[in-house]
N, CA, C, O and CB atoms as a CASP TS submission, in Angstrom:
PFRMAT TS
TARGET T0000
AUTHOR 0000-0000-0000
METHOD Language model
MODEL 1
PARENT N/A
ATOM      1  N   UNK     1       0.270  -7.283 -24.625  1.00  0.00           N
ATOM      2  CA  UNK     1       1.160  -7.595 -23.516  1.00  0.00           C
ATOM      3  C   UNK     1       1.236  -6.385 -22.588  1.00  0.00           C
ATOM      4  O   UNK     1       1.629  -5.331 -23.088  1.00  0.00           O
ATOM      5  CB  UNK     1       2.577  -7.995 -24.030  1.00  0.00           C
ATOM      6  N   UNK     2       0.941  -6.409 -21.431  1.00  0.00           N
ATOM      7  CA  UNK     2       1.375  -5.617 -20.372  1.00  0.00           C
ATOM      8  C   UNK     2       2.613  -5.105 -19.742  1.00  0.00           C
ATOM      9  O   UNK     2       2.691  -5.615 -18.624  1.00  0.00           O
ATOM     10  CB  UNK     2       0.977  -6.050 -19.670  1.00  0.00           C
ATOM     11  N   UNK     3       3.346  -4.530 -19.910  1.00  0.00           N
ATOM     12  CA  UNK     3       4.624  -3.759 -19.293  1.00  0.00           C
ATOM     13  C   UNK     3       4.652  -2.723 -18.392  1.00  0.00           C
ATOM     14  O   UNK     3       5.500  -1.864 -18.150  1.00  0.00           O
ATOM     15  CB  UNK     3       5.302  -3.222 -20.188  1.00  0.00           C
ATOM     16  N   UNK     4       3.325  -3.019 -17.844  1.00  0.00           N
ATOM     17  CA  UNK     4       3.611  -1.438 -17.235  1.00  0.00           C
ATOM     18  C   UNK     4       2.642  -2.442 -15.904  1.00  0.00           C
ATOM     19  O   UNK     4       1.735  -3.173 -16.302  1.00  0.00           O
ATOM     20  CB  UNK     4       2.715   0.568 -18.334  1.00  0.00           C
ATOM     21  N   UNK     5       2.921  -2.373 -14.567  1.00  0.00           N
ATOM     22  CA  UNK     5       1.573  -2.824 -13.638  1.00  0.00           C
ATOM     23  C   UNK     5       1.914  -2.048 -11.851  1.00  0.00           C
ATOM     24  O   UNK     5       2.615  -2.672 -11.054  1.00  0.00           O
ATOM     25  CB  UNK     5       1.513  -5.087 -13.556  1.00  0.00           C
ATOM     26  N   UNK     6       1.494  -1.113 -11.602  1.00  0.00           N
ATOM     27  CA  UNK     6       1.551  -0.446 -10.183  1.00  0.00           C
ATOM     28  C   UNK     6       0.156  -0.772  -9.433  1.00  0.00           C
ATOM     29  O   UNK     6      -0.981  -0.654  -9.889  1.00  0.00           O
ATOM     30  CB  UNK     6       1.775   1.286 -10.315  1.00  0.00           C
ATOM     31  N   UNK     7       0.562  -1.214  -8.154  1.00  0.00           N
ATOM     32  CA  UNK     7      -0.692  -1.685  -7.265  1.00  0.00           C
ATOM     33  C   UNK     7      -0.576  -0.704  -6.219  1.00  0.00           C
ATOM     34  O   UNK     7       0.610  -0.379  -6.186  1.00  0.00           O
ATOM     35  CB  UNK     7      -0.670  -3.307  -6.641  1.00  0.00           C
ATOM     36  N   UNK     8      -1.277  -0.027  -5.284  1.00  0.00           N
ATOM     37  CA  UNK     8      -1.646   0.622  -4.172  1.00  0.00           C
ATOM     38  C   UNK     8      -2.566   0.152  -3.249  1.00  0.00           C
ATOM     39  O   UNK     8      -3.678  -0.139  -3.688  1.00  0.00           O
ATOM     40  CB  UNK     8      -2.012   1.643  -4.489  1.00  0.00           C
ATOM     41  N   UNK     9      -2.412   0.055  -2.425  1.00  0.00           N
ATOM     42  CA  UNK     9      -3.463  -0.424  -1.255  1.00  0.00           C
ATOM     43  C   UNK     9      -3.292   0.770   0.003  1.00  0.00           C
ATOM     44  O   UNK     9      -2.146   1.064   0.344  1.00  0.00           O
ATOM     45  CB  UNK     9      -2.988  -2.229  -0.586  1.00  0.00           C
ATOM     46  N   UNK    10      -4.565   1.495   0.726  1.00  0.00           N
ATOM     47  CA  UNK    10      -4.504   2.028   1.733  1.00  0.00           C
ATOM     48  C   UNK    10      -5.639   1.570   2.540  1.00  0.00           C
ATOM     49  O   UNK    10      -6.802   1.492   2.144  1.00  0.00           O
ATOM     50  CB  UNK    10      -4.376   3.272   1.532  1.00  0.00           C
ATOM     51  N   UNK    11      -5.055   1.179   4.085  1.00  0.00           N
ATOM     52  CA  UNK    11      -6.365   1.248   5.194  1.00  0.00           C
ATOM     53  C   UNK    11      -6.274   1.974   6.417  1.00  0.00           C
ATOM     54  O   UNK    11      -5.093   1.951   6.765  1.00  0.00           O
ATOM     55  CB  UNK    11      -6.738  -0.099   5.722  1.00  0.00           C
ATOM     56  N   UNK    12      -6.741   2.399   6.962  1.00  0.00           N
ATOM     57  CA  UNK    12      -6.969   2.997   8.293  1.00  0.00           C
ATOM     58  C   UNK    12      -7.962   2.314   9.436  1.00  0.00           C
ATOM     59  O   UNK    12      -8.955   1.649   9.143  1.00  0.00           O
ATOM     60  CB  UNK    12      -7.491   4.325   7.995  1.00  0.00           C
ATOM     61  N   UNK    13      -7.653   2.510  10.385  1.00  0.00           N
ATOM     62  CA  UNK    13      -8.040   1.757  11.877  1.00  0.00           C
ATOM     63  C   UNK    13      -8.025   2.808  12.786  1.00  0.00           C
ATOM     64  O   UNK    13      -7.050   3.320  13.337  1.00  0.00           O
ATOM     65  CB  UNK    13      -6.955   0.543  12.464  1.00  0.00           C
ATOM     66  N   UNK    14      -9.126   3.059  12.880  1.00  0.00           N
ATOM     67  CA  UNK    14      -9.461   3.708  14.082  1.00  0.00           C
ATOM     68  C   UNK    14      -9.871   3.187  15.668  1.00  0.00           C
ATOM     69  O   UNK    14     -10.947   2.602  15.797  1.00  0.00           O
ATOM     70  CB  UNK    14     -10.395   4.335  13.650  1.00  0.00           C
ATOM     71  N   UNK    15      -9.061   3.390  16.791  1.00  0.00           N
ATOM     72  CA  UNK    15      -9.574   2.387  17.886  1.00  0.00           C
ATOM     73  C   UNK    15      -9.477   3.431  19.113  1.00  0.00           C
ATOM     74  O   UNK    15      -9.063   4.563  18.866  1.00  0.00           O
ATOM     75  CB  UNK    15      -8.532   0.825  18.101  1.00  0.00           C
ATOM     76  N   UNK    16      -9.890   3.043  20.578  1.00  0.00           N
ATOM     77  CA  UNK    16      -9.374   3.977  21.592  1.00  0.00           C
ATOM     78  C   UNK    16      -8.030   4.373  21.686  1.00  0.00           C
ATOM     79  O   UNK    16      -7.868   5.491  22.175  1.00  0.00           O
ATOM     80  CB  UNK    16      -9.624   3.529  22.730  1.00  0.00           C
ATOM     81  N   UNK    17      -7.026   3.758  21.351  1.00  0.00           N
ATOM     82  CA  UNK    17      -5.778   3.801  21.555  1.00  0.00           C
ATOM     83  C   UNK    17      -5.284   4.782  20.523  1.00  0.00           C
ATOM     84  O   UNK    17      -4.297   5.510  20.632  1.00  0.00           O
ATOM     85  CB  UNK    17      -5.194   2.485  21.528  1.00  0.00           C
ATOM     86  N   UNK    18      -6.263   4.678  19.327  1.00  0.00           N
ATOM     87  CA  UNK    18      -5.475   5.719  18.329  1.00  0.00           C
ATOM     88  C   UNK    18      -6.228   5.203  16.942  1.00  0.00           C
ATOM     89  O   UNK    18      -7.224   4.492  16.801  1.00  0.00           O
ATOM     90  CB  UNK    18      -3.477   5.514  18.292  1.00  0.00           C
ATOM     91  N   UNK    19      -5.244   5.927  15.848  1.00  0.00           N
ATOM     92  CA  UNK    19      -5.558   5.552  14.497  1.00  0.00           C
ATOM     93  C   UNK    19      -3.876   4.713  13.872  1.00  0.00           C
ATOM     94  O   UNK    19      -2.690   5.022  13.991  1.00  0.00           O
ATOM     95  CB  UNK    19      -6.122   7.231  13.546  1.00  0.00           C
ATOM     96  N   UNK    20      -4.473   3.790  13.334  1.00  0.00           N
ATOM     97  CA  UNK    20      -3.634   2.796  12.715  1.00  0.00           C
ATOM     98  C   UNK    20      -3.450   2.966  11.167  1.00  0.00           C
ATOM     99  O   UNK    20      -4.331   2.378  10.541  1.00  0.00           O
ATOM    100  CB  UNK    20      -4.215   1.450  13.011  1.00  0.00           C
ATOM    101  N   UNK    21      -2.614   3.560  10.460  1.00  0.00           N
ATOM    102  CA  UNK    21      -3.023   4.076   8.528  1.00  0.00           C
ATOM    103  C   UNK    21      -1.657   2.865   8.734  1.00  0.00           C
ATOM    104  O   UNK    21      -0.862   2.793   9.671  1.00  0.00           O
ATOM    105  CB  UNK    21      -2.693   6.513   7.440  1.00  0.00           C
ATOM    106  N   UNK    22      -1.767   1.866   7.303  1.00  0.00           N
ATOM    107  CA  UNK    22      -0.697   1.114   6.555  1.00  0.00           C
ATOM    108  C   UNK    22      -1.002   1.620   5.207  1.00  0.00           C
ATOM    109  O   UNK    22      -2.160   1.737   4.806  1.00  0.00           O
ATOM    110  CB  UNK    22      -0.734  -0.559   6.678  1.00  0.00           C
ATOM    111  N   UNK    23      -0.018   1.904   4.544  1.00  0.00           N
ATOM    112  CA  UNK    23      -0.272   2.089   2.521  1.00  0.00           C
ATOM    113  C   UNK    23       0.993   1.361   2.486  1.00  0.00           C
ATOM    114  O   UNK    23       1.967   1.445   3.234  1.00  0.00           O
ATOM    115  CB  UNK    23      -0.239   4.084   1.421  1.00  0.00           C
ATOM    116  N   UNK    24       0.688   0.317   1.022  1.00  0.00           N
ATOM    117  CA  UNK    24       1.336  -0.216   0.426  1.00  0.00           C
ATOM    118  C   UNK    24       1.356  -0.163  -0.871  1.00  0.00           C
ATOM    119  O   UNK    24       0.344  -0.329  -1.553  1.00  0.00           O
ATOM    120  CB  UNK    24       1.273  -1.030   0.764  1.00  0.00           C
ATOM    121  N   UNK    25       2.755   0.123  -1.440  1.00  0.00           N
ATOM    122  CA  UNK    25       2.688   0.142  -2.616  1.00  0.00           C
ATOM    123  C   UNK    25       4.028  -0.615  -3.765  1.00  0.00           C
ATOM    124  O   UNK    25       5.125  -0.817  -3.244  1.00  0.00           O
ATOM    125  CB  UNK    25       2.458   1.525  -2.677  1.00  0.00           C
ATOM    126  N   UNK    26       3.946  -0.774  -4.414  1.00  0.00           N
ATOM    127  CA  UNK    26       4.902  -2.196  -5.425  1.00  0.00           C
ATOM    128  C   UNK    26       4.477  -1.031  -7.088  1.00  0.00           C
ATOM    129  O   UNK    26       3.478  -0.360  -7.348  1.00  0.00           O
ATOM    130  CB  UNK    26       3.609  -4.812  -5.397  1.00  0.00           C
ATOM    131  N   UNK    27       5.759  -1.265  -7.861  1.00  0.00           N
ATOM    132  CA  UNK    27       5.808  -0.983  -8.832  1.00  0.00           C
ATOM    133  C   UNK    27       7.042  -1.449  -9.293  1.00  0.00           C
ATOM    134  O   UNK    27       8.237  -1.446  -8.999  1.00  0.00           O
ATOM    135  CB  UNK    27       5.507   0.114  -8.920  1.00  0.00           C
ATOM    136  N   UNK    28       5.750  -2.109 -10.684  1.00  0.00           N
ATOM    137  CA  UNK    28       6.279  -3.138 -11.482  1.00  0.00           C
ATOM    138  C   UNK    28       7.656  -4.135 -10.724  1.00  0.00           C
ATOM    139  O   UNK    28       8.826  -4.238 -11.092  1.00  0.00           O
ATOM    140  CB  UNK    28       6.753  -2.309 -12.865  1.00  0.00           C
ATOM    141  N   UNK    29       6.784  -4.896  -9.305  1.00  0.00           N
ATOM    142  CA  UNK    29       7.566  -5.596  -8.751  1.00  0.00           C
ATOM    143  C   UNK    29       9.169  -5.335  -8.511  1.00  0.00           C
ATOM    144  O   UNK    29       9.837  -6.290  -8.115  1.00  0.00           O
ATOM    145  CB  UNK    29       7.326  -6.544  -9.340  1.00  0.00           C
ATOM    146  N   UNK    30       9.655  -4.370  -8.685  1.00  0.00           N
ATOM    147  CA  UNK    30      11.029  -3.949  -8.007  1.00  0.00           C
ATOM    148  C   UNK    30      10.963  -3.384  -7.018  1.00  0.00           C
ATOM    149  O   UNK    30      12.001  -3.728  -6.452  1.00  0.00           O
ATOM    150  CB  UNK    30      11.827  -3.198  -8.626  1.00  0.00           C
ATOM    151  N   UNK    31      10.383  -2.636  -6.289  1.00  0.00           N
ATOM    152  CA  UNK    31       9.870  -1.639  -5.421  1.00  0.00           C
ATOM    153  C   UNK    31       9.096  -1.760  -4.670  1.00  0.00           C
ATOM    154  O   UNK    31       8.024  -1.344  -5.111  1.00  0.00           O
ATOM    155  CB  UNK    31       9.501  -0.839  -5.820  1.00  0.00           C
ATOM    156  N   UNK    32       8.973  -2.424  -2.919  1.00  0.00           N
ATOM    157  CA  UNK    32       8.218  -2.402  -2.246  1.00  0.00           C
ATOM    158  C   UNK    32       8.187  -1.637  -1.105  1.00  0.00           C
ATOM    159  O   UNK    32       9.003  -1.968  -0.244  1.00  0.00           O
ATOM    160  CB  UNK    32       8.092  -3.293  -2.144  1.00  0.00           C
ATOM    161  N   UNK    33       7.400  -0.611  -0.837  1.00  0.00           N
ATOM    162  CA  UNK    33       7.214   0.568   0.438  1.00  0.00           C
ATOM    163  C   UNK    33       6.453   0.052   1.294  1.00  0.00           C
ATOM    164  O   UNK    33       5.482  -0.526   0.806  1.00  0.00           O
ATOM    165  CB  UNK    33       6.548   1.990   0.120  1.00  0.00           C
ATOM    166  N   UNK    34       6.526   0.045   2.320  1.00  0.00           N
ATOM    167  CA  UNK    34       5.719  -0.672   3.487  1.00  0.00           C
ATOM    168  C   UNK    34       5.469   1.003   4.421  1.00  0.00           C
ATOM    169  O   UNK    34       4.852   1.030   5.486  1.00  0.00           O
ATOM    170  CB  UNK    34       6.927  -2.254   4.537  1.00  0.00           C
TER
END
């Protein structure tokens, strides 16, 4: 059985206007950072 599960996601966008970074991250579903 699993008890433990942390996900991370990072992207970046680079365009003329600029650079675009989002990171997202969730642990063990209580906790969401945008």
């Amino acid at each position: 059985m699993l008890h433990s599960m942390t996900g991370f996601a990072r992207e970046s966008l680079e365009s003329p206007l600029g650079t675009l970074t989002w990171e997202l991250r969730a642990v063990n579903h209580r906790y969401l950072d945008v």
